[in-house]
C-alpha positions in Angstrom: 101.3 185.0 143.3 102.0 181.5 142.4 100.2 179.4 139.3 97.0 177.5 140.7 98.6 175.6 137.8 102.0 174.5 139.4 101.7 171.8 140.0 100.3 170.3 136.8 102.9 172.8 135.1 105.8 170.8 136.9 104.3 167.1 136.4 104.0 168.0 132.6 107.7 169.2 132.6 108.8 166.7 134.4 107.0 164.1 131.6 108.8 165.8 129.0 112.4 165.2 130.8 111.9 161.4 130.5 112.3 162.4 127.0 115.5 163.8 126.6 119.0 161.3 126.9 120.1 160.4 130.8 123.4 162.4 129.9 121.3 165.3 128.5 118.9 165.8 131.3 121.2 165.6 133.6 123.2 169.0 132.1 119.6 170.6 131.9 119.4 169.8 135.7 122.8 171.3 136.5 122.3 174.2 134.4 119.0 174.8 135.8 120.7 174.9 139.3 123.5 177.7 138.3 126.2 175.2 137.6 128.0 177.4 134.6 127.5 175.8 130.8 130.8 175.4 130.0 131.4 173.3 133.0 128.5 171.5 132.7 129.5 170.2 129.2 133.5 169.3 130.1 132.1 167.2 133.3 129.2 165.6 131.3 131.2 164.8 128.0 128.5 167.2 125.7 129.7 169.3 122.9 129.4 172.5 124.3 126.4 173.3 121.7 124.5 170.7 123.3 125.0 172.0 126.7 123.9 175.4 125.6 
Protein backbone atom coordinates (compact mmCIF):
# COMPACT_ATOMS: atom_id res chain seq x y z
CA UNK A 1 0.00 0.00 0.00
CA UNK A 2 1.37 3.25 -0.95
CA UNK A 3 2.61 6.16 1.64
CA UNK A 4 -0.48 8.68 2.45
CA UNK A 5 2.87 10.46 2.58
CA UNK A 6 3.99 10.40 -1.11
CA UNK A 7 3.46 12.92 -2.12
CA UNK A 8 5.04 15.29 0.48
CA UNK A 9 7.95 12.47 0.42
CA UNK A 10 8.59 13.29 -3.38
CA UNK A 11 8.19 17.29 -3.00
CA UNK A 12 10.77 17.18 -0.12
CA UNK A 13 13.11 15.06 -2.39
CA UNK A 14 12.61 16.86 -5.11
CA UNK A 15 13.74 20.22 -2.82
CA UNK A 16 16.77 18.48 -1.94
CA UNK A 17 17.82 17.86 -5.73
CA UNK A 18 17.95 21.72 -6.36
CA UNK A 19 20.72 21.14 -4.08
CA UNK A 20 23.06 19.09 -5.74
CA UNK A 21 25.28 20.51 -9.18
CA UNK A 22 23.13 20.49 -12.68
CA UNK A 23 25.87 17.87 -13.87
CA UNK A 24 25.37 15.86 -10.57
CA UNK A 25 21.64 15.58 -10.50
CA UNK A 26 21.44 14.78 -13.63
CA UNK A 27 23.70 11.25 -13.14
CA UNK A 28 21.39 10.67 -10.04
CA UNK A 29 18.39 10.97 -12.51
CA UNK A 30 19.97 8.48 -15.00
CA UNK A 31 21.11 6.16 -12.40
CA UNK A 32 17.81 6.22 -10.83
CA UNK A 33 16.33 5.16 -14.19
CA UNK A 34 18.73 1.99 -14.71
CA UNK A 35 21.22 3.74 -16.98
CA UNK A 36 24.55 1.65 -15.67
CA UNK A 37 27.09 3.85 -13.35
CA UNK A 38 29.88 3.55 -15.28
CA UNK A 39 28.13 4.89 -18.21
CA UNK A 40 26.52 7.42 -16.54
CA UNK A 41 29.90 8.90 -15.40
CA UNK A 42 31.90 8.58 -19.05
CA UNK A 43 28.78 10.53 -20.78
CA UNK A 44 28.45 13.10 -17.93
CA UNK A 45 32.33 13.87 -17.45
CA UNK A 46 32.08 12.62 -13.36
CA UNK A 47 34.81 10.72 -11.77
CA UNK A 48 33.45 7.49 -11.48
CA UNK A 49 33.39 7.97 -7.52
CA UNK A 50 31.08 10.71 -7.91
CA UNK A 51 28.76 8.80 -10.11
CA UNK A 52 28.69 5.98 -7.51
Amino acid sequence: MPSPHREVEARALLELLWLVEPRERRGLVLVGEGEQVSEVARSLGLPIGTAF
